[in-house]
C-alpha positions in Angstrom: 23.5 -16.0 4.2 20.4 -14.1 4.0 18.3 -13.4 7.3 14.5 -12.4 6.9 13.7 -10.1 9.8 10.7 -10.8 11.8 7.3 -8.5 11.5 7.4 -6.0 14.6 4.1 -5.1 16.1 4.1 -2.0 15.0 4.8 -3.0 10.8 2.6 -0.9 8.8 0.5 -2.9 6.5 -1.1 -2.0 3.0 -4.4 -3.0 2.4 -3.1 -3.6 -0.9 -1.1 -6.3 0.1 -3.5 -8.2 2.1 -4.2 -11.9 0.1 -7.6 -12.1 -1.3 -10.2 -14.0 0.7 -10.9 -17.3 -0.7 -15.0 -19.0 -0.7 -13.9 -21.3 1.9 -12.9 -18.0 4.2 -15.5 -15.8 3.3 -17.7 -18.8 5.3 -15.9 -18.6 8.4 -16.2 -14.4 8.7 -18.1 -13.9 11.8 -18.9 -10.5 13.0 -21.9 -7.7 12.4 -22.8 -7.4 9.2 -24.5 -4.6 8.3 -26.4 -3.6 4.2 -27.9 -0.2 4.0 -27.6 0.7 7.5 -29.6 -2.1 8.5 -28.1 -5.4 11.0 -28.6 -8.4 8.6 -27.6 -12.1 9.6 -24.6 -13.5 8.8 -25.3 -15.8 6.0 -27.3 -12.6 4.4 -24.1 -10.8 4.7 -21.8 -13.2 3.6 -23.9 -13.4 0.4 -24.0 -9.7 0.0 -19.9 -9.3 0.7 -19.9 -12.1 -2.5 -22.2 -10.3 -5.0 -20.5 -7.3 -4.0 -16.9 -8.9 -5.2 -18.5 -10.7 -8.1 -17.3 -9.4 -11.9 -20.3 -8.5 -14.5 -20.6 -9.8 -17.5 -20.4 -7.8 -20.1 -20.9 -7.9 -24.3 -18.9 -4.7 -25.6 -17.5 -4.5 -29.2 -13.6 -4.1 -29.5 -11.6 -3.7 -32.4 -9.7 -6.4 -33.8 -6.3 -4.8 -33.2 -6.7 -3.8 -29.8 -8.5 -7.5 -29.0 -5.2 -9.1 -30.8 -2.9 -6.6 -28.7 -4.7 -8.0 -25.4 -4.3 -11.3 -26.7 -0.6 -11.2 -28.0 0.4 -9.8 -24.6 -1.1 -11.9 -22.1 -0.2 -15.1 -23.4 -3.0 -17.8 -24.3 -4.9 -17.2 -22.1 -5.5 -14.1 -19.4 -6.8 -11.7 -22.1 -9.8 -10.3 -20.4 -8.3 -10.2 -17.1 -5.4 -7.9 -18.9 -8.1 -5.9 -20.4 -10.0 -5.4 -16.8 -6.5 -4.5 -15.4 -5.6 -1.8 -17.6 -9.0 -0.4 -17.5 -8.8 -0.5 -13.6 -5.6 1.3 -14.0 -6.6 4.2 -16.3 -9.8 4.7 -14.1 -7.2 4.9 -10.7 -4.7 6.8 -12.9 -7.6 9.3 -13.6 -8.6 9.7 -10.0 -5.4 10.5 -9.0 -4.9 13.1 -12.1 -8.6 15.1 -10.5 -7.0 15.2 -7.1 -3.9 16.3 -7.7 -5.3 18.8 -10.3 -7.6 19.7 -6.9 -4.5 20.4 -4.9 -2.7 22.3 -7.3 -5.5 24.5 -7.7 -6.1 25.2 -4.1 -2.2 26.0 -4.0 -3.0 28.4 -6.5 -5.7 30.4 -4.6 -3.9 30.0 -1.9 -1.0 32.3 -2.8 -3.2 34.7 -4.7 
């Protein structure tokens, strides 16, 4: 028999695996909301915190091998959110590569 243990009160959370807030959520949020320093109401913030999480539309050209890649791998449908994913995932992989290549460097100088 499996047992799931309980959350303790001191469980570390990742902000990672927090679930996504929903429409119907994002209209309950109460609190201060604040956009470029200023206090704004709450439906003016609720619409802000929306825009903000929004996906732009884009036109961009891709060739047909790499579009039929996308396609072949996600299935029929789910394409575009593949193609978003992997770019998110180069653009985090790349921030990680400058910081560690930051660190190392400082290492570096340090034992000079």
């Amino acid at each position: 028999m499996t047992v799931k243990s309980k959350p303790t009160a001191n469980a570390w959370l990742d902000e990672d695996d927090a679930e996504e807030l929903t429409g119907k959520e994002l209209d309950h949020l109460e609190g201060r909301w604040l956009k470029g320093g200023e206090s704004i109401n709450s439906e003016q913030g609720q619409a802000a915190f929306r825009e903000h999480l929004r996906k732009k539309q884009v036109n961009m050209l891709i060739d047909p091998d790499v579009l039929d890649y996308f396609r072949r791998k996600a299935g029929r449908r789910g394409y575009q959110t593949l193609i978003n994913r992997t770019l998110r995932e180069s653009m985090e992989r790349e921030s990680l590569l400058d910081a560690v290549r930051k660190v190392v460097r400082e290492e570096l100088h340090h034992t000079d």
